[in-house]
Every structure is written in structure tokens, then in C-alpha cells.
Steps between C-alpha positions, in 0.01 A plus 500: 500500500368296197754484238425639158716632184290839594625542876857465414460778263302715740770473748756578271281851437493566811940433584557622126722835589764707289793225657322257255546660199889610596556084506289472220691754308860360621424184428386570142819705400722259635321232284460718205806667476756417228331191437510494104857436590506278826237279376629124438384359212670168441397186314213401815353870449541445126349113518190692676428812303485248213202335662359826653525615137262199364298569784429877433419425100280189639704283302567256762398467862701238681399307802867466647739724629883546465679192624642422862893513562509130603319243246216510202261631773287801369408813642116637505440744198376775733831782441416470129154629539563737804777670215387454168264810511819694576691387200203607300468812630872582454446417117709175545827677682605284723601809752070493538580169691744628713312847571173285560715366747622736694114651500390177627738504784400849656142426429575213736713659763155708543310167478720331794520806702070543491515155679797550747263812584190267557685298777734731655521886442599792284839502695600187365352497190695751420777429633453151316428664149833767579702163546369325134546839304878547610559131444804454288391130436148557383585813307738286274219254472255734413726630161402224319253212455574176604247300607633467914555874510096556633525175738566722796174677451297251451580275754464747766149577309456097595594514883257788515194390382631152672513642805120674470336166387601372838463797710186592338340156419450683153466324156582772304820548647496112455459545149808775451691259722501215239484720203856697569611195644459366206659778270804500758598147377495608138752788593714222671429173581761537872164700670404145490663475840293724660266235450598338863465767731158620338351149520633488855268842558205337330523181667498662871248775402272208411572335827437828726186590367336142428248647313395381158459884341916488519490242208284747291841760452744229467272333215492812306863588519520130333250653264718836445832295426338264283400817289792639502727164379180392297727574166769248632225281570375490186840503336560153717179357433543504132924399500434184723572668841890539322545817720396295859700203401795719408448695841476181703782304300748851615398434811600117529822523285642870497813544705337892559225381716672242697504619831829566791488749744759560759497814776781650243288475193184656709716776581631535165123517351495775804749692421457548128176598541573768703793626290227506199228721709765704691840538256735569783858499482626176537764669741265607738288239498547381881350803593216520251408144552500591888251798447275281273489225746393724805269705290337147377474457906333813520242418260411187623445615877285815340265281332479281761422718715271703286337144427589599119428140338589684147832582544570181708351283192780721284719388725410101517523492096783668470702285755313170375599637121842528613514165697302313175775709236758352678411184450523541124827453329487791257728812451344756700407761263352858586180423371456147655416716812240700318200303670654689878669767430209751573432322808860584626464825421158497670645375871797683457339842506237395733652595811694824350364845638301310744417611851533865680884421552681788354852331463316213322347700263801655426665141461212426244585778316880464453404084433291639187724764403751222498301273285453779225868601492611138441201448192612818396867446437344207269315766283718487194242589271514836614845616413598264269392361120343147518590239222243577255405152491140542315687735256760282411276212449309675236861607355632192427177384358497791267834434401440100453126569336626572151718200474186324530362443075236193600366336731491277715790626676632345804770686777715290711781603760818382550566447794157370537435648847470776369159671391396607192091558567570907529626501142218306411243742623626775283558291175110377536427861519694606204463197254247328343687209436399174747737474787511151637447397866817425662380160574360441120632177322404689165782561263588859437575671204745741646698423857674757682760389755590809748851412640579694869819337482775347249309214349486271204155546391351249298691209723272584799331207657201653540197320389406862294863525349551089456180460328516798238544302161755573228707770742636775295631851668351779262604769692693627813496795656473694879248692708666639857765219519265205406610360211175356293549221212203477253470106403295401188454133331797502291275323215257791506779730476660316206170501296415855578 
């Protein structure tokens, strides 16, 4: 069967049943419930809804991203575009960004599940797209926008079309290959890992088939990825290559990408992984861990001996991901594992309700029932009241706008770790006045210092705080136990 965008949705039509739109429709409410108040929206959220807010009045349209965790190295500028239309079409709330979102994430649940349907069968993909909708951990992800929270999706989209360029010998799948590929990287550069065991694929696909039409694929997927980083190309062509050089110098000198790996550390990168797909109590885990491990056996010796090369290559990244993570000394956050996590789910379920054996079906059924019981008990949007975040955001802004007489203004935090770009969304939506960049060396008119703690305000080292001329303390006064000092040049204030 020759691969093309058209057969995967004619197969679809032909699975598509009323089971489908019961996931659909769970996984939707679950995403969309009580979100307004379960939606995060701290100073990275704020940081990007003021670029997705330049974006959607064409002011500005960058050609880098948000920056990486570990040095100056630069994200791809793709999540701005994919959500700027959103925060237009919300009228500038930033709850659109968080609803677009959650939207996003059941469109692809549908998206992922049309293509476990292609290789498998309507048994596992739904089973598969039951598994995403009840997931606690991308559930949370999907109430709010952060630019690793649609990873999951994407990558899997990769592996797909990855896997049909080589079964299939076809470019366009080549193409799709390189260009999600390439939009993965901008969601988070760790899918860069993945890079090993796909380039293993390529390298023995070209040696099996010896034939010089395999090239044609692989050259377009180049093609595809080039298109879809071509804005961080540009961006690096016209900055002296700083975002290579800063990406190669993190690589030489960075303590976070020196490598150590020991059979402990493997297993740790095991373990935590699994306690991020499959939240079990820690005080069972023995038994839980025991279950996944023979149901990972299971799945294996099914597609082996179904000759299914699409779950095995699931399998190969995901245990090459794991092996490659390891090797990395980072802090193994929830979504470092984004680039897998699907692909877990994928071989977990593949060998549930399997087979004509009664008492296996019925242990497939109590696994899953299982699996939804333990998300479930994580579903605290349901019964209880969120922490408002978006909401109080745009309160303390409102509270902190009319203190603001001229601009430029400039905010700083004390301690400094703490964010401020939230507040700044809202007061560039309610004032005229220019707001400064928090990396501007212009002197501001007016400086407001928001204190989260007992401080001594204008004796801050920060460069913002140290470098304000002529200190003088106008005013003091508190919004939801952060005390705020407005700082003018004392000589302005003497002459006025």
C-alpha cells in the first residue's frame, strides 16, 4: 500500500466508530474543564504571550525561540507562530493560550491515534488514544502553554512518517519526516537524542536495499527540516552563527552535558520515567514495576512474532532514548521524557486484550482499569479550585498600573529568581506608557521593585536596581503580600 496523507484518512473512515468520539469527548472535558483556574501562567507563559502578542499585531516576528535551561542556546520560533493566532482570537486573554492548548492536544490524540490505526488496528488504537485521554501527566500539560507541552505529539508525528519513508521508500513521508523533526527540536532541544537510533534506521535501510531511489526520501526529509529550522537559520546567518557557537561551546564546557552513566543511574532514568507515564504508588511499586516489565515482554514477543517492525522501532528509540538520557547529567524533569513518552504508552498497550484467552483479556482489562483509577485520583481540577494564576496576574498589574505616571518604567524582583514577565503582560495591555525590556540598559523614569520577601530595596545588587540614578523611594505600598517600592531620580523629584 502506497503511502499518502489521503489513505490514512480513508482508513480512519472506515475504523471511525461511536468509541472514537467517547475518547474524543473524555479527553476534551478533562482538558477543558476548570481550566480558567488550573491554567499556569507564570513569568515563561508571561515572557511568551508578550511575543505571541507582537506576533498577532505583526509588530514583530522573531526568528528565535524561548531559551534552553542550560546556556545562551536558543530555541526555534515555531510555538510562537503555532499560538499566536490563539491569543488573537481570544482578544489578547491569555486563557486563549491555554484553551488553544488543550484543543491542540485532543486534535492530536486523534492525529496519533489515525496513525497507530495505519500500522496496527482499531483495537489498539483505541486502546492507545483511551490511555493519552486519561493521562494525568498530559492532561496537566495540556492546561497551559508552554512550549514542551505538544513535544509528545509531535515526535510521535516524527517516528511515523519516519517509519513510512523507510517502509515505503516514499519522499513525501520523507519530507514530513524532516519537517516535524524539525519543529520537535524547537519544542525541546532533548528530542535531539532521538537523533541516534533514527540515523541507525537510515543507515541500515540504505544498506538493505542498495538502491539509489532510498537516497531520494532521506534527501527530502533534509529538505523538510531545513524548512522547518529555516528561521533559526536565518537568525544565525545574520548574528555570526552566535546560536551554533553558543550550542557547541555548552557542549565542550557545560557540566550538564558531560557524560557518566552507571547501571544505577540507567535504572534511575528507568524508573522515573515510568513513575511519570504510570503515577503509581510509590508503596506498591515492586509490584507495578513487575507487571510493566512482563507486559513490556509481552509486547516485544507479539511484535516479533507478528513481524510488527513499528512497534519494535517504538521500542528501539525508546530504550536507546533512555540509554542516551542517561548519559546526560541533568535533573530528570517530566517533560525531558516528552520525545518517548507516547511510545511507552504505545508498547505498553500493545499486547493488552490480545489473543482469544479469556483470563487474559480479563487481565487487560483490570491493567487499564488500574491505570485510570491511579490518573484519576490525580484529577484535582475536578473537585477542587485551582490557583487562579492568569487572574491574579492581571490583578496585581491592575493594582500596580496606576502607580505608573510616565514612562519608561522598568519592574525588577527581589529575590531576582523570581519572575515578573506575567505582570508585564497585563501592564502593556493597560498602559500606554513604554515598558522597558528586562534586559534594556536604558534609564527609566519610574522603577518598580516587587519584594516577595523582607528586603532593602534600593540596596539590591542587581544591575536594574544598582544602575537606577539618583534613588529616591516615592511610594510604598502592597498587592497580595508583595510589597512594591516605586523609585524615581531624586533630582527629578526635587525639581518637579
Amino acid at each position: 500500500m502506497r503511502f499518502h496523507i489521503s489513505s490514512i484518512v480513508t482508513k480512519v473512515r472506515k475504523q471511525f466508530d461511536a468509541r472514537w468520539l467517547i475518547i474524543i469527548a473524555i479527553a476534551a472535558f478533562l482538558r477543558l474543564y476548570n481550566i480558567s483556574s488550573f491554567a499556569t501562567f507564570l513569568g515563561d507563559q508571561g515572557r511568551d504571550a508578550l511575543i505571541m502578542q507582537d506576533i498577532a499585531t505583526l509588530r514583530h516576528f522573531p526568528a528565535i525561540g524561548p531559551p534552553t535551561s542550560v546556556g545562551l542556546v536558543y530555541m526555534g520560533p515555531f510555538f510562537y507562530y503555532l499560538m499566536a493566532p490563539f491569543l488573537l482570537i481570544a482578544n489578547f486573554n491569555p486563557l486563549g493560550l491555554a484553551i488553544g492548548t488543550a484543543i491542540l492536544s485532543v486534535l492530536a490524540i486523534i492525529f496519533v491515534g489515525s496513525m497507530v490505526v495505519y500500522y496496527t488496528n482499531k483495537k489498539t488504537a483505541l486502546l492507545f488514544m483511551l490511555v493519552l485521554a486519561f493521562s494525568s501527566l498530559l492532561i496537566d500539560s495540556a492546561k497551559y502553554a508552554w512550549n514542551p507541552n505538544l513535544l509528545p505529539y509531535f515526535a510521535f508525528a516524527t517516528f511515523f512518517f519516519y517509519y513510512t519513508m523507510l517502509r515505503e521508500n516514499n519522499h513525501i513521508a520523507g519530507f514530513l519526516t524532516g519537517l516535524f523533526f524539525g519543529f520537535s527540536i524547537q519544542l525541546h532541544p532533548l528530542v535531539l537524542l532521538t537523533i541516534v537510533p533514527l540515523g541507525l534506521g537510515v543507515f541500515f535501510n540504505l544498506f538493505r536495499t542498495k538502491s539509489k531511489k532510498s537516497y531520494i526520501p532521506i534527501l527530502t526529509s533534509l529538505v523538510g527540516f531545513i524548512v522547518a529550522i529555516s528561521p533559526l537559520i536565518i537568525f544565525d546567518l545574520r548574528h555570526d552563527f552566535i546560536n551554533t557557537q553558543s550550542l557547541l561551546t555548552l557542549f565542550h564546557t557545560n557540566s550538564a552535558t558531560k557524560i557518566s552513566i552507571t547501571l544505577m543511574s540507567f535504572w534511575q532514568t528507568i524508573y522515573s520515567l515510568l513513575q511519570i507515564a504510570i503515577p503509581f504508588p510509590s508503596q506498591f511499586k515492586i509490584i507495578a514495576l513487575s507487571i510493566i516489565a512482563y507486559i513490556l515482554y509481552l509486547s516485544v514477543y507479539r511484535a516479533i512474532r507478528e513481524k510488527n517492525i513499528f512497534i519494535l522501532m517504538h521500542f528501539g528509540i525508546l530504550i536507546a532514548y533512555i540509554l542516551l538520557f542517561t548519559l546526560v547529567k541533568v535533573e530528570k524533569f517530566p517533560h525531558y521524557y516528552g520525545s518517548v513518552i507516547l511510545s511507552l504508552y504505545l508498547v505498553l498497550i500493545y499486547p493488552l486484550l490480545y489473543g482469544t484467552c479469556t483470563k487474559c483479556k480479563v487481565g487487560g482489562i483490570v491493567i487499564i482499569c488500574a491505570y485510570i483509577i491511579i490518573n484519576a485520583l490525580r484529577f484535582n481540577f475536578l473537585l477542587s479550585v485551582g490557583s487562579n494564576q492568569i487572574q491574579r496576574a492581571k490583578d496585581i498589574a491592575h493594582e500596580i498600573a496606576p502607580h505608573i505616571t510616565k514612562g519608561p518604567y522598568q519592574l525588577a524582583t527581589i529575590p531576582f529568581v523570581e519572575a515578573d514577565e506575567h505582570y508585564r503582560y497585563f501592564l502593556s495591555r493597560e498602559l500606554n506608557h513604554r515598558q522597558l525590556d528586562e534586559r534594556s540598559l536604558e534609564q527609566p523614569s519610574e522603577l518598580f521593585i516587587l519584594c516577595f520577601e523582607p528586603c532593602k530595596a534600593t540596596d539590591d545588587a542587581q544591575w536594574v536596581i544598582a544602575s537606577f540614578k539618583d534613588k529616591h523611594i516615592q511610594e510604598k505600598f502592597t498587592v497580595q503580600n508583595i510589597t512594591i517600592y516605586k523609585v524615581v531620580h531624586k533630582r527629578a523629584t526635587i525639581l518637579k
